[in-house]
N, C-alpha and C positions, 0 to 999 in steps of 0.2 A: 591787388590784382596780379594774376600770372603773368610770367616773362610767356611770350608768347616765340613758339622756334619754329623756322619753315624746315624741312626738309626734303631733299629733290634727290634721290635715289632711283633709279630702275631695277634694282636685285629689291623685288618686292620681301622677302625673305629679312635683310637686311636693315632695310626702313621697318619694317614691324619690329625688327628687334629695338632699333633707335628709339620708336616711337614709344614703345613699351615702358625702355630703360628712363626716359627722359620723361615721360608722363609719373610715373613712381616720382620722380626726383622734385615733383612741382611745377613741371612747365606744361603751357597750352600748346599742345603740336598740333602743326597740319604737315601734309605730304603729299609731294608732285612725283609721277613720277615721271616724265619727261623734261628736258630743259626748258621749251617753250612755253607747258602751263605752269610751271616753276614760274621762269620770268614775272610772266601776269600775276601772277597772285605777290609775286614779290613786291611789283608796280602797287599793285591794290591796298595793300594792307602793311601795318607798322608793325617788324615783325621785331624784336630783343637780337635775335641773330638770324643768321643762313646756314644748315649742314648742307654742301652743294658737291654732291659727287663730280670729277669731273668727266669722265667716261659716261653723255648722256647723251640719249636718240635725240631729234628735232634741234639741239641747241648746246653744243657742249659746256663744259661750264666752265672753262676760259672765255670763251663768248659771251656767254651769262657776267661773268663778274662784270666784263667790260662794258657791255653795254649797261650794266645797272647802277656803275658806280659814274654813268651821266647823270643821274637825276638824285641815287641817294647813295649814303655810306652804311648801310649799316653792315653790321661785323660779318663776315662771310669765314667760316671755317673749310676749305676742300677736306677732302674724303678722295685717297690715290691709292692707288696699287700701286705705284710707282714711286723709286725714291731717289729717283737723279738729281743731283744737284741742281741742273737748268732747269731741269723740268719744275721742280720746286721753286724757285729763282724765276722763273715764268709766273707763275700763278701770283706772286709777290707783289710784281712788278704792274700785273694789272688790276690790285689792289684788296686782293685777300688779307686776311688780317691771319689766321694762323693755316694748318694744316697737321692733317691725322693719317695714318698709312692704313690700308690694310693690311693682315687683320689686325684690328685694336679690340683694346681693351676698353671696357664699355665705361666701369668708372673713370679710366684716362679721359674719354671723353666728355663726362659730365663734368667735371674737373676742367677742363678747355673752355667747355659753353661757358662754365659759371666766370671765370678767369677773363673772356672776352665780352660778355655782358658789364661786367663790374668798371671794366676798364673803361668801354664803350661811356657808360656813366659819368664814370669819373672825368672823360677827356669833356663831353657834352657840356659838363653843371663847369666846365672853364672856360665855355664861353661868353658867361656871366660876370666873367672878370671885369678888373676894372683897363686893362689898356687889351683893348683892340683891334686897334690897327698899329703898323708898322710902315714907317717910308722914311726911306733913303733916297739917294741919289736918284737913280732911275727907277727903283721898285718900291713898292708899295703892298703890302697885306695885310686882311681884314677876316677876321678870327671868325668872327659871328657869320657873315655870308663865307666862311671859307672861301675868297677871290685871292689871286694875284695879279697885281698889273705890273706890265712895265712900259715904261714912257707913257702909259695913260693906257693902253691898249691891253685886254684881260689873255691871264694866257692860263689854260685850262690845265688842274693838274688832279694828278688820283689824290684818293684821300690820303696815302700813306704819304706822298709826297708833299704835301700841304704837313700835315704834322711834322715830317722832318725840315721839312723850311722853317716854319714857324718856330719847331726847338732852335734850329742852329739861330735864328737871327732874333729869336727874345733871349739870348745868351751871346752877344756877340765877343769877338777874341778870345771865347773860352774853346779851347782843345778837346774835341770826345773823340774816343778809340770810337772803332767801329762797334766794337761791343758793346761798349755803353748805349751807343744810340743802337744798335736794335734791340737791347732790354727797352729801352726807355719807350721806342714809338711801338714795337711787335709784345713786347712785353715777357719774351721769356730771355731765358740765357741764350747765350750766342748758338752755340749747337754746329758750329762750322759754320753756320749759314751766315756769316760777316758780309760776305760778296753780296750778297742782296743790297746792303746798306751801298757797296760802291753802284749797285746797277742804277739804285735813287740816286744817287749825287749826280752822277753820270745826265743822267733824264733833267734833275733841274738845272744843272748846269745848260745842257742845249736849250730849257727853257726859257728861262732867265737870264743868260749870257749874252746870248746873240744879236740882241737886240736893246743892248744896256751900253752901247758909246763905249764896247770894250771892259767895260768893269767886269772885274771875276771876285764877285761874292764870298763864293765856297772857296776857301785856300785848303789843298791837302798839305798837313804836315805829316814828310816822312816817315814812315814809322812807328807813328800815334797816332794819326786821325786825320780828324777836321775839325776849322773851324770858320766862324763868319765873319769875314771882314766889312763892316760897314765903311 
């Protein structure tokens, strides 16, 4: 069966060419070209990824991610004209999985889809593992429903921050640069974009901190990284 890709462009121009270059390549595409019948159709249907411009009428696609990564995770690629570091560190943070500039190069892209489908895969078929859940002290996580609690009470977190919790604390007192962990949960080389990995630590720390009887989880070491103190 086809890997099935949404894609949510308004430069109708551009989605044709997406749609073209990525139907050649093996995939079932559809195309919105608003944010808002994006959205829906993303709700409706099980799609392999998302190409989600962010620059969209009705619903931009910071909004889009946000509001979709309440109900699912699947892999969200942007699509920016823009390459500021916040700006990119933005879209991260509410749970995109990569990003592409304009203009790109079209194999660069099929090369991302297939790279963030494969991986998508790969993280899924370990939910099948054999330990599933995690609890400490005050906290508590549970691989298969992707939850966190703490003290009993669930505290909602994006996908990418569930994966990086979940790394740091099924490897606990082990050290990762930041490098390592954004290969490890974004899946490419660092690229500069290390800060992203502090703006997650940052976010589960207020989430999981504040409400743990003072325990601080995440320890930054110096210089090198982090790691998890159980």
């Amino acid at each position: 069966m086809k890997e099935k890709i949404l894609i949510v462009e308004d430069d109708a121009v551009i989605a044709e060419l997406e749609r073209e270059y990525l139907s050649a390549n093996g995939y079932s595409v559809d195309v919105c070209s608003d944010g808002l019948s994006g959205y829906g159709s993303a709700l409706q249907n099980d799609y392999s990824l998302i190409i989600l411009d962010v620059m969209l009428p009705g619903l931009d696609g910071f909004e889009f991610c946000k509001k979709l990564r309440v109900d699912k995770d699947t892999p969200i690629l942007f699509v920016t004209a823009r390459q500021e570091p916040d700006y990119v560190i933005e879209g991260f943070s509410l749970g995109a999985d990569d990003y592409i500039t304009k203009p790109f190069n079209f194999r660069e892209l099929a090369a991302r889809v297939e790279a963030r489908i494969e991986r998508y895969k790969a993280i899924s078929s370990k939910k099948n593992s054999n330990i599933d859940v995690l609890e400490f002290t005050a906290l508590k996580l549970c691989k298969s429903s992707r939850k966190v609690y703490v003290d009993g009470n669930e505290v909602v977190m994006t996908n990418k921050e569930f994966e990086l919790l979940w790394h740091l604390a099924s490897n606990p007192d082990i050290v990762f640069s930041k490098g390592d962990l954004f290969y490890e949960i974004w899946g490419l080389d660092s690229m500069g974009e290390t800060s992203t990995v502090t703006v997650h630590i940052n976010r589960i720390r207020e989430k999981i901190d504040k409400n743990s009887a003072g325990i601080q989880h995440i320890e930054t070491v110096w210089g090198t990284g982090y790691r998890f103190i159980h």
